[in-house]
N, C-alpha and C positions, 0 to 999 in steps of 0.2 A: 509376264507381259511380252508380247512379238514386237520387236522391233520394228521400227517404222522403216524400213529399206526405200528409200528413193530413187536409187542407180545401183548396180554392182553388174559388173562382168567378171574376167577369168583374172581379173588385176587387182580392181577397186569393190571397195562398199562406201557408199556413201549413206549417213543414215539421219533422221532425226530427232535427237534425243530428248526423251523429254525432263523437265525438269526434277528432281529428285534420287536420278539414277546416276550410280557411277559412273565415270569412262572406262576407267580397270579395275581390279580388283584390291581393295582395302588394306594393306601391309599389315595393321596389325588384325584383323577382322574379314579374312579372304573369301569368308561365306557369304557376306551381303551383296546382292543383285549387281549388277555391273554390266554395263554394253558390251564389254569385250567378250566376257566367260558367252552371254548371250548369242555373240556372234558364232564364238568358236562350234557353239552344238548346232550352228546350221552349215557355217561351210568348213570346221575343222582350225586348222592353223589361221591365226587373222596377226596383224603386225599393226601396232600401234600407230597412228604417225604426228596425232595431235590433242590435244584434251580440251576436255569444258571442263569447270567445276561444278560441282555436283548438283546446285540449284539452276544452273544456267541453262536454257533451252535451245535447242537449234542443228543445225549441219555442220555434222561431224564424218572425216575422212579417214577410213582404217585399208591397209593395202591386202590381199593376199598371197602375194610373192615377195620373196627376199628383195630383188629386184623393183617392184613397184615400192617398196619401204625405202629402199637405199635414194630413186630419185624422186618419193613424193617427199621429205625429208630433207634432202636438196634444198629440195626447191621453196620447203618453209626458213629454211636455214639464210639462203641467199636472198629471201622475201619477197620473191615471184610470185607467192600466191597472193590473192584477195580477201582480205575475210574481214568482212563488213555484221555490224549487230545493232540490234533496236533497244534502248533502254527508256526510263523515265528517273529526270535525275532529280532534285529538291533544287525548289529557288527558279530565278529566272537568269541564263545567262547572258551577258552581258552581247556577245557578240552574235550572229545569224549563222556565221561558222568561224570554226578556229584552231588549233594547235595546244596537245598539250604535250609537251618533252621536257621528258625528266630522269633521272637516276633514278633504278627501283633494286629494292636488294631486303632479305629476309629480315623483317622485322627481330632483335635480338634480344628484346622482352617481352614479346607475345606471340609463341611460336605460333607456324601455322599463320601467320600475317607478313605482309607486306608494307614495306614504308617507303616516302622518298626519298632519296640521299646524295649526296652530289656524289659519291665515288659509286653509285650503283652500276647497274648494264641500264646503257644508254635506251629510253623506253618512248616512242612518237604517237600520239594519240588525235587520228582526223576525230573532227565532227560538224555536223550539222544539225540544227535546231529544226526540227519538221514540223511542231506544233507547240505553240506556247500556251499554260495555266495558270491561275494566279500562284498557286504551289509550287510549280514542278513543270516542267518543260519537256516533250517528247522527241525524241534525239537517233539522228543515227552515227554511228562513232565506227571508224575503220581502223585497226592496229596495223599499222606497218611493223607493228615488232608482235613476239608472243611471250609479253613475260605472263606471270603467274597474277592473278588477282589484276591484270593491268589496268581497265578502264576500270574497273570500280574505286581503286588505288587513285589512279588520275583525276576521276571525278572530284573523289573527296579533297583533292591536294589542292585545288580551287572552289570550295567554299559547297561545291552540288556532288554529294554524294549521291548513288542511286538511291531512288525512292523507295525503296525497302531493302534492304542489306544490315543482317544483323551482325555485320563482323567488322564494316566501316560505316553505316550509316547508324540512323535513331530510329528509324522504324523496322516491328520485326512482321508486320503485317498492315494493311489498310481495307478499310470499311469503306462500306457509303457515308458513313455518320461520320468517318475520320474525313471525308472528300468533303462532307457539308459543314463539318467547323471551320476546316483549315480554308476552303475557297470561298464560303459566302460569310465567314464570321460569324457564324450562327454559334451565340454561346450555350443556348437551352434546346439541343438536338432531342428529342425525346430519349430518356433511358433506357433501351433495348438492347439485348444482344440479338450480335449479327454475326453471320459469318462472314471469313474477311473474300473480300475480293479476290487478295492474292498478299500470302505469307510464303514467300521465296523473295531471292532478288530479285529487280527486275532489269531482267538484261536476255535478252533471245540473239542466239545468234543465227540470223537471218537469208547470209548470202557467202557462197563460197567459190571461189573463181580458181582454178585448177589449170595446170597442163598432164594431158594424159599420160602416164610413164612411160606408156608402149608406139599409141598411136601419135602423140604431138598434138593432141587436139584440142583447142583452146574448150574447157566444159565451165560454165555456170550452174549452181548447185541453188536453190532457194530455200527456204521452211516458210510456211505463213505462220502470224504471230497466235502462241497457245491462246486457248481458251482465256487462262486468269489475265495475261496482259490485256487480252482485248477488251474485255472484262471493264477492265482499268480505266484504258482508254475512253471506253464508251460510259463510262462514268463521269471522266472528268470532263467529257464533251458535254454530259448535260447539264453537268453541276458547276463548273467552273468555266 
């Protein structure tokens, strides 16, 4: 698969990833597909500087100089950059926007998870509610911080996990038939299989707000939302 390249000059790649592919390559499994290995065989050396998790969609920043690593890295580190995302969480919440901060720190009986804990690294989660359903509510959420799993971690720690996440929510996919139970209470949907609408999490990350390492230059990075979210969305606008 070509990578979706958005932006790159002699500094940066800016690219948009889509959901299912690595950011780097696998530690114990270093054969399976990945953005980075992908980059390297188009421009060579490429330098890490941020991740998505493997089901998460959206704009992602890799550098290619020592130098553009050292201060795009900075600059996530000091949390000058932007990096705003689209999800759909379960439930309706209570506020129009809000605040979530919390301690977040490796879950220590399900590796590979995230939990929240008072003594964690300190974790601040914006959000704003953009569209409400009788299910599930369409949200846009900004990390001031980058921990690992964070808003999905954040969501669940106040009652709306993302609307599909099979690692902290209860759903591992949704239907139209799952959108016509759940929203009009229809208990006799006819018995059909369907394919789902969309079996990944649902969380794109949508907007990336950057200073350029070389030039100073304030740059805005966008993705529009994949196919299955929209998918979603325009499902639960008819349905709910």
């Amino acid at each position: 698969m070509k990578p979706d390249i958005i932006f790159e000059d002699d500094q940066i790649v800016i690219v948009n990833k889509p959901s299912g592919l690595l950011t780097i390559p696998d530690r114990h499994s270093p054969e399976k597909p990945n953005l980075a290995t992908q980059l390297q065989k188009i421009f060579g050396k490429i330098f890490t500087v941020h991740r998505l998790d493997r089901e998460t969609s959206g704009i992602i920043c890799f550098a290619k100089t020592a130098e553009a690593h050292l201060a795009l890295s900075q600059a996530f580190q000091n949390r000058t950059v932007k990096k705003k995302y689209l999800t759909v969480v379960t439930g309706n919440l209570m506020e129009e926007e809000g605040r979530i901060e919390t301690g977040l720190s490796p879950d220590p009986v399900n590796p590979g998870k995230m939990k929240v804990t008072k003594g964690g690294k300190k974790s601040l989660t914006l959000y704003k509610v953009l569209e409400r359903f009788k299910a599930c509510n369409y949200v846009e959420a900004e990390i001031m911080t980058g921990r690992m799993h964070q808003i999905r971690v954040h969501f669940k720690s106040i009652g709306h996990p993302c609307y599909v996440d099979k690692l902290y929510g209860k759903n591992e996919s949704i239907s139209i038939k799952d959108i016509k139970q759940r929203n009009l209470n229809m208990s006799k949907v006819p018995d059909t299989v369907e394919i789902p609408l969309i079996n990944r999490t649902t969380l794109h990350a949508s907007k990336l707000v950057i200073t350029h390492p070389v030039t100073e230059e304030e740059m805005t990075f966008e993705a529009p939302l994949p196919k299955d979210m929209k998918a979603l969305i325009n499902q639960l606008r008819k349905w709910a």
